[in-house]
C-alpha positions in Angstrom: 229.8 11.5 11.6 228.3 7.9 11.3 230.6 4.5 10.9 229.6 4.2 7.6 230.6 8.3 6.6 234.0 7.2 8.6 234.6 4.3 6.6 234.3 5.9 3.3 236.7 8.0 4.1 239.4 5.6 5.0 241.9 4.0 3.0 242.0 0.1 2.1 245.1 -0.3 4.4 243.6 1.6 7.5 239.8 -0.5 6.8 242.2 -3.7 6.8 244.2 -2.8 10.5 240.6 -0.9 11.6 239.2 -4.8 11.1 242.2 -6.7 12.3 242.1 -4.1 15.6 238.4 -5.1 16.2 238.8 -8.9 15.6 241.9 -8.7 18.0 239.7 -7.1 20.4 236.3 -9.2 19.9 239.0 -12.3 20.5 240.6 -10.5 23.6 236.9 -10.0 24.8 235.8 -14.0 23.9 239.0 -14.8 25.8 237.8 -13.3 28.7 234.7 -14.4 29.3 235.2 -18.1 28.7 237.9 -17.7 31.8 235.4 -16.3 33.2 233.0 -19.0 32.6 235.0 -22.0 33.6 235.6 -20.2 37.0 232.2 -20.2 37.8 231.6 -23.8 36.1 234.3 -24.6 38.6 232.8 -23.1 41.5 229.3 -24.2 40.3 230.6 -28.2 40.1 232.3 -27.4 43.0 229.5 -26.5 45.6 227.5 -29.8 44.0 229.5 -32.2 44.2 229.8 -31.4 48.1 226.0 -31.0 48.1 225.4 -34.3 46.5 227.8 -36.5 48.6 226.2 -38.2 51.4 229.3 -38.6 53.3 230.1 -35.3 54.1 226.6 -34.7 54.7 226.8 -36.9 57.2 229.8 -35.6 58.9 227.3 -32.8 60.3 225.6 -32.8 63.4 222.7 -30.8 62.6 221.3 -29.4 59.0 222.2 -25.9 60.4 225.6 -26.5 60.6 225.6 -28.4 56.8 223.6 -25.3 55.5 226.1 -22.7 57.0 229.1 -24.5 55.5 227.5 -24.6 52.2 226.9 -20.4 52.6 230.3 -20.4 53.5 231.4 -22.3 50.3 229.1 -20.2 48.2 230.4 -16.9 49.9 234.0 -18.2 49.3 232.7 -18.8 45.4 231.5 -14.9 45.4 234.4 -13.5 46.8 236.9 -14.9 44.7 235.3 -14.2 42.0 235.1 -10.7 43.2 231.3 -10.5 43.8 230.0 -8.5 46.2 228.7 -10.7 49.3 
């Protein structure tokens, strides 16, 4: 049977709670991904503003060792955000 069969059958009462379940859900869902979001804005603002100071650039002594502790920052990043690294 198709949604629209399904909600011909229903009641006005059960089309009202049937919409107020799927807003409550779509809201649930919206919640979700903006926390989702703002962690990765985080991490993302994160990992630049250590990339674009010139100070702690400087603190290296060779750009092997400033690339590895930006890998390790990114992989940090990934892994708290449960990404598989």
């Amino acid at each position: 049977m198709d949604q629209i069969q399904e909600i011909t059958k229903m009641n006005q009462a059960d089309i009202a709670a049937q919409l107020t379940l799927e807003r409550q859900q779509h809201a649930d869902d919206l919640d979700r991904l903006s926390k989702e979001l703002a962690t990765k804005s985080i991490a993302i603002n994160e990992v630049a503003a250590f990339v674009s100071s010139d100070s702690s650039a400087a603190t290296y002594q060779s750009l092997g060792q400033y690339r590895t502790a930006i890998l390790k920052m990114l992989h940090k990043q990934k892994a708290q955000q449960g990404v598989k690294v």
